[in-house]
C-alpha positions as CSV (number, residue, x, y, z in Angstrom):
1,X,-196.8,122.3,54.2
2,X,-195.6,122.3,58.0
3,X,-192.9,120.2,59.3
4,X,-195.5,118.5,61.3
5,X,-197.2,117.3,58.1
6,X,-193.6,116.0,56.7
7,X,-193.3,113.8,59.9
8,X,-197.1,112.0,59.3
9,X,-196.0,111.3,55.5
10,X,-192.5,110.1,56.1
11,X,-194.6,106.4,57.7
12,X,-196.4,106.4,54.2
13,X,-193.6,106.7,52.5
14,X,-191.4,104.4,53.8
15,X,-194.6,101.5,53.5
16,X,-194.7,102.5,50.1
17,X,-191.1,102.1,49.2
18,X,-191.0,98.5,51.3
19,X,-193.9,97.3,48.8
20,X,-192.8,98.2,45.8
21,X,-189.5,96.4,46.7
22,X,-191.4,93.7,47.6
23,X,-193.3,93.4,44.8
24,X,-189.7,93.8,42.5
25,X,-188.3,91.0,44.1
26,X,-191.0,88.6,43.8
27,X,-191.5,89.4,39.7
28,X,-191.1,86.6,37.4
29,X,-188.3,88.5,35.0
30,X,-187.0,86.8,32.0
31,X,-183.8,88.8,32.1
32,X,-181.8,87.0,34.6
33,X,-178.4,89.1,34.0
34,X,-174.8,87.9,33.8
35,X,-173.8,85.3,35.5
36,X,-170.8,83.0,36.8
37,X,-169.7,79.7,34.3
38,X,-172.4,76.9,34.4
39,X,-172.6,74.9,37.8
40,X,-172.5,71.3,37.9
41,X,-174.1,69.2,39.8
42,X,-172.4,66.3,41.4
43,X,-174.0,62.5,41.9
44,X,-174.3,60.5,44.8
45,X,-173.4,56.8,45.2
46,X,-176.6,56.2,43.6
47,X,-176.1,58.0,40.4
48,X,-178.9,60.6,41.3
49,X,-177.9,64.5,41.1
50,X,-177.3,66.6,44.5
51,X,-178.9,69.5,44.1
52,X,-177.5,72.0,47.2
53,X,-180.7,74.0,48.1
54,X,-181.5,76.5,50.6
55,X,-184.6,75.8,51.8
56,X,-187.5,73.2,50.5
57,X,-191.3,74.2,51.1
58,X,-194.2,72.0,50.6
59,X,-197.1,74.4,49.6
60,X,-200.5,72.5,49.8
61,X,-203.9,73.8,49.5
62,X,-204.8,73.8,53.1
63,X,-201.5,73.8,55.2
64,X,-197.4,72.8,54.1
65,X,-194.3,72.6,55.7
66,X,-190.5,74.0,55.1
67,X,-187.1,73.0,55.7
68,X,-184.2,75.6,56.0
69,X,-182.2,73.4,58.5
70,X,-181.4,70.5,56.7
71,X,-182.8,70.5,53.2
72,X,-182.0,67.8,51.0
73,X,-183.3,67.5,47.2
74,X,-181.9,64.6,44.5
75,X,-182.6,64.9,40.8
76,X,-183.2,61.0,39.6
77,X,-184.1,59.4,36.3
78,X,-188.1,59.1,36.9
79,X,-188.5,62.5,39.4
80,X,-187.3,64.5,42.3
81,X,-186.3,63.1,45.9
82,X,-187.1,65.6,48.5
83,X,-186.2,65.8,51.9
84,X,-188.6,68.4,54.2
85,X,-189.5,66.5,57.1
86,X,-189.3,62.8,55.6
87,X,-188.1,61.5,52.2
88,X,-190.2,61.5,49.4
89,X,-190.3,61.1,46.2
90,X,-192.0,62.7,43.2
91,X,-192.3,61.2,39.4
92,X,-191.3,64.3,36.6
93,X,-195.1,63.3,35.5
94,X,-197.0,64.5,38.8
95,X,-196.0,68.3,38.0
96,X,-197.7,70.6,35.8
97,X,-194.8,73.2,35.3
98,X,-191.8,74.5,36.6
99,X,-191.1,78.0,36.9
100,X,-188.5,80.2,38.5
101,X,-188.4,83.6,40.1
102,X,-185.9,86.0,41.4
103,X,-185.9,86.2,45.5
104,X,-185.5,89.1,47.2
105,X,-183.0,87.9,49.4
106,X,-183.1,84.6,48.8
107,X,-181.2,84.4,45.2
108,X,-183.4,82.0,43.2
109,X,-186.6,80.1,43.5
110,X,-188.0,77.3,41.6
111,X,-191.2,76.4,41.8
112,X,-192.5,72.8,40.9
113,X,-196.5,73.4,40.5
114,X,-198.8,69.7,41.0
115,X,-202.2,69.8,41.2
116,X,-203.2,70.9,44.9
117,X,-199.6,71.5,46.0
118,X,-196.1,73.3,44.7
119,X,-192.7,72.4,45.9
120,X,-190.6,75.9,46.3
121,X,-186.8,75.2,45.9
122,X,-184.8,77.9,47.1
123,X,-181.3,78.2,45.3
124,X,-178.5,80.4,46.7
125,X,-176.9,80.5,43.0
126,X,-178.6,81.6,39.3
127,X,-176.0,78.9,38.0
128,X,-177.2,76.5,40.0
129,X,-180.7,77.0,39.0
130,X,-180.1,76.9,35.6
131,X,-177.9,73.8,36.0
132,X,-181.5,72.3,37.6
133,X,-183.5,73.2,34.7
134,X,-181.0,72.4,32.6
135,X,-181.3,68.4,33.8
136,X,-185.0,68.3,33.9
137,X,-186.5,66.1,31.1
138,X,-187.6,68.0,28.4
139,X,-191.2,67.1,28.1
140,X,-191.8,68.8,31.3
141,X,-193.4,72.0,30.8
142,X,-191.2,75.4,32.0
143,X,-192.7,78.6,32.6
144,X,-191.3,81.8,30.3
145,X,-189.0,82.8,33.5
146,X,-187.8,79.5,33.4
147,X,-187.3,79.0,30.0
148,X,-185.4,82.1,29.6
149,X,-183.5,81.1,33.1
150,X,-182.8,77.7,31.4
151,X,-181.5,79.1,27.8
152,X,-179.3,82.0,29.4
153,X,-175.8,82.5,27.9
C-alpha cells in the first residue's frame, strides 16, 4: 500500500470514527456512573418545582420548535408547564413514557413521548435528571434508561 492510498483512507476513517461516536452518545445506557449528592429542586411562589433546563424541544410529527435561549419548564401537581415559545401546559396523563438518554455533549436528555409529539428536556446535570424522575408520579410509565436513571445510588 502506497502513501497515496493512506491519504484516500484517512477521510473514511475519520467519518467512521465521528459515527460511531455518534451513535455512543445517543445510546439509551442503563449504567449512568457515579454521580454528585442528589439535586433538589427548588419551588416557585406557586409551589410548582423549577426545573433548570438547557434547552426544551417540541417534536411533532410534521414540524416542532426549540428553545435554548430562554427555556423555562415547572413540575406541578396535575403535569408539566413548559415554556418554548409560549406557556403551556401538559397533564402527567397526556404522555405515554418517559425515558432518558445520555447526550453527547449535552449531559442528559429526557424525553416525554405523547401520542404524535415528544417534548426533549435537555439537563446539564445527571443529578438533576434524576431529581426530575424522581418527582414524577409514579403511575407514569419510565423507560428501562429511566428507571435505572431514577433508582441510581
Amino acid at each position: 500500500m502506497t502513501a497515496s492510498d493512506w491519504l484516500e483512507a484517512v477521510p473514511l476513517l475519520v467519518v467512521a470514527m465521528i459515527v460511531l461516536l455518534l451513535r455512543r452518545g445517543l445510546r439509551s445506557v442503563a449504567d449512568w456512573g457515579p454521580m454528585r449528592p442528589a439535586a433538589s429542586l427548588r419551588p416557585d411562589a406557586k409551589g410548582d418545582l423549577v426545573v433548570p433546563v438547557s434547552k426544551l424541544m417540541w417534536r411533532r410529527t410534521f414540524g416542532g420548535s426549540h428553545n435554548s435561549l430562554s427555556p423555562k419548564l415547572w413540575i406541578t401537581p396535575v403535569g408539566l408547564r413548559v415554556k418554548v415559545f409560549k406557556l403551556s401546559e401538559r397533564s402527567f396523563e397526556d404522555f405515554e413514557r418517559v425515558d432518558a438518554r445520555k447526550s453527547l455533549l449535552q449531559g442528559v436528555r429526557l424525553i416525554f413521548f405523547a401520542p404524535g409529539e415528544q417534548l426533549h428536556v435537555v439537563l446539564a446535570d445527571r443529578a438533576v435528571a434524576r431529581a426530575v424522575l424522581q418527582c414524577l408520579p409514579p403511575k407514569l410509565p419510565l423507560g428501562p434508561s429511566a428507571a435505572a436513571l431514577r433508582d441510581a445510588p
